[in-house]
C-alpha positions in Angstrom: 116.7 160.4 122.0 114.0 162.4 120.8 116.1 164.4 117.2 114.5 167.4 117.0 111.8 168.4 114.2 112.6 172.5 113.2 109.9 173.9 115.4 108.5 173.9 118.6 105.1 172.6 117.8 106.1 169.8 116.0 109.0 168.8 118.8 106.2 169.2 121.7 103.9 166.8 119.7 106.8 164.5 119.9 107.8 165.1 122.8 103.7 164.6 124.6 102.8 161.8 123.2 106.7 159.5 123.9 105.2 160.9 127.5 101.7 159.8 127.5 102.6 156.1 125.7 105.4 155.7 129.0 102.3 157.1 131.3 100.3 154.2 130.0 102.5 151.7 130.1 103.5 152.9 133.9 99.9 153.1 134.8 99.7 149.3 134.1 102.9 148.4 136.1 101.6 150.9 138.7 98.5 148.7 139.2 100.5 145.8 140.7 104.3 146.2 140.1 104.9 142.2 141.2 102.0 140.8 139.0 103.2 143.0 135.9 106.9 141.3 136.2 106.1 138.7 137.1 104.2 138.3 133.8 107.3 140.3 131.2 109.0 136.5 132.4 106.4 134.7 131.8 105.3 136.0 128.8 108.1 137.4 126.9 106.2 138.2 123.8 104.9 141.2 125.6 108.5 142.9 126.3 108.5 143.7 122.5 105.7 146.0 122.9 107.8 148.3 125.3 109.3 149.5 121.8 106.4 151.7 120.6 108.2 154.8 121.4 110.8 153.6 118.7 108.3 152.4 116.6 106.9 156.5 116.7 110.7 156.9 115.4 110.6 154.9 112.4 107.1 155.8 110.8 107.5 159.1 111.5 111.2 160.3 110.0 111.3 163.8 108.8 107.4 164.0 109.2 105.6 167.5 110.2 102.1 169.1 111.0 99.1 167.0 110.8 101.0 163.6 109.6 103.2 163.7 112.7 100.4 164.8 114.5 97.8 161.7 113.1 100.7 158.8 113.7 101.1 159.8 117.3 97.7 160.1 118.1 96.9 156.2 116.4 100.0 155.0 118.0 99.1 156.1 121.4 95.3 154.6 120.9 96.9 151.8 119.8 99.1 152.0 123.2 95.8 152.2 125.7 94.3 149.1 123.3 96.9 146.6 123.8 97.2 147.3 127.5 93.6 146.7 127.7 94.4 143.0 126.5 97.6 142.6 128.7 95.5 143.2 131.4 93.9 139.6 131.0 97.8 138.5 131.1 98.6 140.2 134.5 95.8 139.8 136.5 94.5 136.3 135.1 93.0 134.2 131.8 90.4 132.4 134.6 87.1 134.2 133.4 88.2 135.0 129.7 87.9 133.3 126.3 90.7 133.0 123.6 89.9 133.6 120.0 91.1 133.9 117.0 90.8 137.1 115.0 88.1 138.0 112.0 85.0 137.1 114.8 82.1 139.7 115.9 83.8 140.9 119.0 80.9 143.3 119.1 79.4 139.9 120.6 81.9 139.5 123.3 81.4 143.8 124.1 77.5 143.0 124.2 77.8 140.0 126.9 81.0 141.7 128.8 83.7 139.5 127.8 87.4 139.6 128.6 89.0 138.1 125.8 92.7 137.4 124.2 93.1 137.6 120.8 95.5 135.1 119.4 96.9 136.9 116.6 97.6 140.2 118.3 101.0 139.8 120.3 102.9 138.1 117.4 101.9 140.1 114.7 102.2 143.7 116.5 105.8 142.3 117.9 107.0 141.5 114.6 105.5 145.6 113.7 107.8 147.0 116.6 111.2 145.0 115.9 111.3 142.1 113.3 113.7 140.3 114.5 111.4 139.1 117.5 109.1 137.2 114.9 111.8 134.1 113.8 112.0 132.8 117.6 108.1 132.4 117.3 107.8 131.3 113.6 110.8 128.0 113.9 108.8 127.0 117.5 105.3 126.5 115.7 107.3 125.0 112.2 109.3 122.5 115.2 105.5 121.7 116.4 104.4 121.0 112.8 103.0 123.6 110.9 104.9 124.2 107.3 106.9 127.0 106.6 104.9 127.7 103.4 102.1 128.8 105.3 100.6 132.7 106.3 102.8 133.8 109.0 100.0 136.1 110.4 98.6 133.1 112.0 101.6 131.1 112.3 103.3 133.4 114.2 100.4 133.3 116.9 100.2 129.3 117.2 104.0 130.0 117.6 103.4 132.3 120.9 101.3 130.0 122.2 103.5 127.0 121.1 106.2 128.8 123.4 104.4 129.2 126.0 103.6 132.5 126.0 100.1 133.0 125.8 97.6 132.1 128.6 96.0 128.7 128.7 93.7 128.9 131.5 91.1 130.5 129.5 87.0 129.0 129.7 86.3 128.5 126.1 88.3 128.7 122.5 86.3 130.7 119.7 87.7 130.3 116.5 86.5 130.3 112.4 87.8 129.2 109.2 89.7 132.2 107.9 91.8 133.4 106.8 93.3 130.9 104.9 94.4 127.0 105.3 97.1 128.5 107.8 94.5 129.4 110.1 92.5 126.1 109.9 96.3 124.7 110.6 96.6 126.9 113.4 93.3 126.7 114.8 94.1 122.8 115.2 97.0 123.5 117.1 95.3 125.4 119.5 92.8 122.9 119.7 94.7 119.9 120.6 96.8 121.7 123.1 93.5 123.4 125.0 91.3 121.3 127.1 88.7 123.8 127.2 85.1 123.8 125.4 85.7 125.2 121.4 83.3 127.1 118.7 84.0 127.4 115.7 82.2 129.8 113.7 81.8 128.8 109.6 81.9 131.9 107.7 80.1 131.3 104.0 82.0 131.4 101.1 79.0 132.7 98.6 77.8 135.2 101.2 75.6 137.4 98.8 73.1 134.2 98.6 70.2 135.0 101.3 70.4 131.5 102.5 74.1 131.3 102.8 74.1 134.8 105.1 70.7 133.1 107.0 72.7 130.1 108.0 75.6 132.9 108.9 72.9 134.1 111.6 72.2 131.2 113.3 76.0 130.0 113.6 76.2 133.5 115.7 73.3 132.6 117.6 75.1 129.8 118.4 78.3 131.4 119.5 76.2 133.4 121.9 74.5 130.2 123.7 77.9 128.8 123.6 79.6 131.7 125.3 76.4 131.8 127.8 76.4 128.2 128.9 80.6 128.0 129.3 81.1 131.9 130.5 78.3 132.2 132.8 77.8 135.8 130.9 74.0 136.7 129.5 73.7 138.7 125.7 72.8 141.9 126.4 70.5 143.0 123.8 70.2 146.7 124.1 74.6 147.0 125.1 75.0 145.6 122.0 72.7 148.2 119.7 74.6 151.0 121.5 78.5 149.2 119.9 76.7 149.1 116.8 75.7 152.7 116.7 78.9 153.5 117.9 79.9 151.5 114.7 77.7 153.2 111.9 79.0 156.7 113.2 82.2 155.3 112.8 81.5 153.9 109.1 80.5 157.2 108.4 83.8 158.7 109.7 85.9 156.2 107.8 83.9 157.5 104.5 84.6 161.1 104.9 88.0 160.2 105.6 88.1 158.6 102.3 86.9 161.6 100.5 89.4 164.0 102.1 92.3 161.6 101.3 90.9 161.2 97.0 91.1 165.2 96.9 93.4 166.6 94.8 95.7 167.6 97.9 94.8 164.5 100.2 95.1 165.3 103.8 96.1 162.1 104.7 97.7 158.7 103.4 100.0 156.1 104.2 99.9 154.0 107.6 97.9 156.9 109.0 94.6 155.1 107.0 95.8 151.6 107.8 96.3 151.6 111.4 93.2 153.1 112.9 91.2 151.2 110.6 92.7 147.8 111.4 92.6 148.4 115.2 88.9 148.9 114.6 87.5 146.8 112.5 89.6 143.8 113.6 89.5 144.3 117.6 87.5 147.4 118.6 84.5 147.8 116.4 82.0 149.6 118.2 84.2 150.5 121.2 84.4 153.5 123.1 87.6 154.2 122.5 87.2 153.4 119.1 85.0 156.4 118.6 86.7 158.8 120.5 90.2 157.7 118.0 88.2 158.4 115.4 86.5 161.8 116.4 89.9 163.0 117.8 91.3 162.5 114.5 89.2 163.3 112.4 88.7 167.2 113.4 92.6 167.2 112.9 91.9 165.2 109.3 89.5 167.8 108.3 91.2 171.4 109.9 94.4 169.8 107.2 91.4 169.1 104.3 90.1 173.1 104.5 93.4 174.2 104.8 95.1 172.4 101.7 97.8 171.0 104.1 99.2 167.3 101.9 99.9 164.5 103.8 103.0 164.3 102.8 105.5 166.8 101.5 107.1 166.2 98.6 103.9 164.3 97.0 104.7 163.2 93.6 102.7 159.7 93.3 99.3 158.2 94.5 99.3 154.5 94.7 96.6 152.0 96.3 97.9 148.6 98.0 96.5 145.2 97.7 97.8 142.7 100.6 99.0 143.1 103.8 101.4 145.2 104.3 104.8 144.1 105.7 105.0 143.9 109.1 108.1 143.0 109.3 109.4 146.3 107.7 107.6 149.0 109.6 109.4 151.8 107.9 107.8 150.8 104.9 105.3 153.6 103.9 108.0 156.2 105.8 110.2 154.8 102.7 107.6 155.4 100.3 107.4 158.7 101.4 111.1 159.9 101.4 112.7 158.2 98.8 110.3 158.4 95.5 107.4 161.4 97.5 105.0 158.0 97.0 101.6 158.3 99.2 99.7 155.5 99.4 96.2 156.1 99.9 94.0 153.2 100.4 95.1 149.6 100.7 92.7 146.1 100.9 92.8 146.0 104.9 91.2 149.0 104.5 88.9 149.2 101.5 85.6 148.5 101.6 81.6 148.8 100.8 81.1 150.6 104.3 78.3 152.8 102.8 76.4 149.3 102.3 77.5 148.0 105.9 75.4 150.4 108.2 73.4 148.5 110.4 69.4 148.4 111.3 69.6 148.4 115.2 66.1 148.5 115.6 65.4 144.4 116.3 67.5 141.9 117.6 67.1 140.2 114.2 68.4 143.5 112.2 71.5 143.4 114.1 72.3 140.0 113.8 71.5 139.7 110.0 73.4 143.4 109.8 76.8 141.8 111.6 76.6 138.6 110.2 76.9 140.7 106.4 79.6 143.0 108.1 81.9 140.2 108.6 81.0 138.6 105.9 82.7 141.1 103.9 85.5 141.2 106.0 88.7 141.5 103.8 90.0 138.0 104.9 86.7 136.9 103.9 85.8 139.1 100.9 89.3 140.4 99.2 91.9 137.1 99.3 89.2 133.9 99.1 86.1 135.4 97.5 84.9 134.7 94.6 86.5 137.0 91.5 83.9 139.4 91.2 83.8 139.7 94.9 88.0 142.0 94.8 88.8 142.8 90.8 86.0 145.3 90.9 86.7 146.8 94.5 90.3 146.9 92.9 89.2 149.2 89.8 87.0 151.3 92.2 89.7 151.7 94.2 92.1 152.5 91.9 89.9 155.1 90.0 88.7 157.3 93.3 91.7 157.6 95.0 93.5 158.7 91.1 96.4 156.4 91.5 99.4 156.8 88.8 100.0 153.0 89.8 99.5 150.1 91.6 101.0 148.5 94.5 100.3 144.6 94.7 102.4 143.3 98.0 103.0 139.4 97.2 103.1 138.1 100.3 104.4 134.4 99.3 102.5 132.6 102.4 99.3 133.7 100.9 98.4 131.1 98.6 95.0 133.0 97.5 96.7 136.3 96.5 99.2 134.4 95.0 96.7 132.8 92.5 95.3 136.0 92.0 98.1 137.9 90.7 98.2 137.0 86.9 94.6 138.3 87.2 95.4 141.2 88.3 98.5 141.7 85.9 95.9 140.8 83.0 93.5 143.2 83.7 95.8 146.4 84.8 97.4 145.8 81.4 93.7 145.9 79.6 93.0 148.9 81.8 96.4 150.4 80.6 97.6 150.5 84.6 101.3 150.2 85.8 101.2 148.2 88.5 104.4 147.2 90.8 104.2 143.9 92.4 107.2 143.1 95.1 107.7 139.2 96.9 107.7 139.4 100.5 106.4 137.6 103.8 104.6 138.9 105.9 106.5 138.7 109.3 109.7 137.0 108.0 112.2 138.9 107.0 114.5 136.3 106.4 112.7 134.8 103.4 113.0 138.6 101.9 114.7 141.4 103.9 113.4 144.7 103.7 116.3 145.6 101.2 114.7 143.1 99.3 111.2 145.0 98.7 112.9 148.3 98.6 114.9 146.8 95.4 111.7 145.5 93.9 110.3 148.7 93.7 113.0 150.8 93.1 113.7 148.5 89.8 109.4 149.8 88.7 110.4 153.4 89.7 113.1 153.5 87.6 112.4 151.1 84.7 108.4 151.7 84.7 107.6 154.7 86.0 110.8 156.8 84.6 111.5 158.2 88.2 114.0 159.9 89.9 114.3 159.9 93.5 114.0 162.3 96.2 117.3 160.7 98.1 119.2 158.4 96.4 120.8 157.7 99.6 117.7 155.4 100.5 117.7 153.2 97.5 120.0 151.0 99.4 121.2 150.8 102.7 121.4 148.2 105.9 118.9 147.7 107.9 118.9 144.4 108.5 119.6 144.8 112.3 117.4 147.5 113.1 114.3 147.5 115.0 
């Protein structure tokens, strides 16, 4: 049941978009009723999906105006996007490619690709009920893969270790990030496909001409690859138009980032994460992608001119480095209830987009321009770089969004941000800079339950920050069996 929000507005907001995410999800089964079922029993993974509604639910508890307004509108986009990839499930894999995530899909817009990304399903299960992540995580551990290692990826080998992911695809794209998990992953894949494989080498020391030169050419070879086993031709002038689409969207993304450093930020929290992941991970350059971002960024700015917070009982401003924890999707609702926390840039996020825009007028510009886009990818840039490649985007994050602390998520599968930590601690104590780091995993929340982080940080609220909270009836409760 829909609980009802103290005015009409706010309630019909509610109310329209729980509508329009059932509309879409209808419109699919609609298309062919048999083919749709037919495919929720042969790919269970997707059944967890039907949850967004409740998902709405948790993110937004006791949420108004413009932030109830913001999360429904990216959860809805984010709706229409995944049933844009389920398609490929119901109708057929036969003229698609599977890939892994942190690749130029630009490419696969620009030649007309249907693709399936690997680490989608898993990962935005695991975001809509937790519990459906530990089926997925002991198949892939009973196939091989430690237990030590990222879950983001695991979690996807897992799906398709089960079964649930189509096989009948014409070619395998993959890379070498994130991490050792994905290469671990990748291999999986790879000896369980008989279908023709790329693998795309992103540098390490990507600021060296020569290293982003050699980047250019490994594209140039996923395109003749995805021409000679796809039957699809590059098409040269499609692919200026996504990365058009794409600089107005970087340009977006930066005046969002002003409006949410202002004094009264007009928006914070997963409202910054989601649309940005979407895009910059699956969507870059997309249509829809630039309609999500105009749509809300009139609403962004109409809350900027009229001093309307993002949250309403701010008392705090934090940045996040990490992933956030999928696995506890009520996580930034949390911030916001129990200690009036708004967290207002995180490292999925962050980035030097103001150096990113891309020359469009050669093919040569937009090859070198996307090979030093991804490049600087977070998974490429923030938790394997080189040093000087994330303490200084940390600092500059930390000083323009005028954080009181610092939120460090340490996921334990993440070997690289693991390392990274007593850095961080070092420096944040130089710089004079509380900073709250909490253990988790990613998608599993039986390593630590989602008590678990909410104890970490209310031991730094209390003992660090001198805090009191808003409710002490959220310090601790059970919610180990909820969605």
């Amino acid at each position: 049941m829909l609980k009802y929000r103290g005015n009409i507005k706010d309630q019909w907001i509610d109310f329209k978009y729980w509508g329009m995410n059932w509309l879409s999800i209808l419109g699919l089964v609609a298309s062919n009723p048999c083919k749709v079922i037919t495919s929720l029993f042969k790919y269970p993974v997707i059944y967890h999906l039907l949850k967004v509604n409740h998902l709405a639910k948790t993110l937004n508890v006791d949420r108004n105006g413009t932030a109830l307004l913001l999360s429904e509108i990216n959860l809805h986009y984010f709706t229409k996007g995944v049933l844009r990839q389920l398609q490929t499930f119901v109708y057929g894999a036969q003229d698609s490619i599977l890939e892994n995530s942190m690749i130029p899909t630009e490419i696969y817009q620009a030649m007309d690709l249907k693709v399936i990304c690997a680490e989608l399903l898993g990962n935005l299960d695991t975001f809509c009920d937790h519990r459906s992540a530990a089926a997925y995580l002991d198949a892939i551990e009973n196939n091989g893969l430690p237990s030590d290692t990222c879950s983001y990826t695991r979690i996807s080998a897992g799906v398709f270790a089960s079964g649930e992911m189509p096989r009948n695809v014409k070619a395998f794209v993959t890379n070498n990030l994130p991490c050792e998990g994905g290469l671990g992953s990748n291999v999986y894949y790879a000896d369980n496909l008989d279908v023709p494989i790329y693998r795309l080498d992103s540098p390490y020391y990507f600021k060296k001409e020569d290293s982003l030169d050699a980047f250019v050419e490994d594209i140039r070879g996923m395109i003749s690859f995805l021409e000679e086993h796809t039957g699809h031709r590059m098409n040269w002038n499609k692919l200026r138009e996504v990365l058009e689409r794409e600089n107005r969207i970087d340009e977006l993304e930066l005046e969002r980032w002003d409006m949410a450093a202002s004094e009264i930020p007009a928006l914070a929290s997963e409202n910054i994460w989601m649309q940005h992941w979407w895009h910059y991970n699956l969507e870059p350059g997309h249509p829809e992608s630039l309609k999500w971002y105009n749509e809300q960024h009139e609403h962004i700015k109409k809350a900027y001119e009229s001093k309307e917070p993002a949250l309403k009982n701010l008392r705090y401003r934090t940045v996040m480095w990490n992933t956030p924890p999928l696995m506890f999707s009520g996580f930034w609702s949390w911030l916001e209830r129990c200690w009036g926390i708004a967290m207002l840039n995180d490292m999925m996020t962050y980035g030097h987009f103001e150096d990113m825009f891309i020359d469009t007028n050669t093919n040569e510009t937009m090859l070198k321009g996307l090979a030093g886009r991804w490049c600087s990818h977070t998974m490429s840039r923030h938790t394997r770089g080189a040093v000087e490649d994330f303490l200084p985007d940390i600092w500059q994050m930390v000083e323009r969004f005028q954080a009181d602390f610092f939120l460090v998520a340490g996921h334990i599968g993440c070997r690289s941000s693991v390392a990274m930590t007593g850095l961080m601690k070092e420096e944040c104590r130089k710089r004079d800079i509380p900073i709250c780091i909490f253990d988790y995993e990613l998608l599993d929340s039986r390593v630590c339950s989602r008590q678990g982080i909410r104890d970490q940080i209310n031991h730094f609220m209390f003992n660090v920050m001198k805090a009191k909270p808003l409710d002490e009836n959220l310090l601790v409760f059970d919610d180990a069996a909820a969605w």
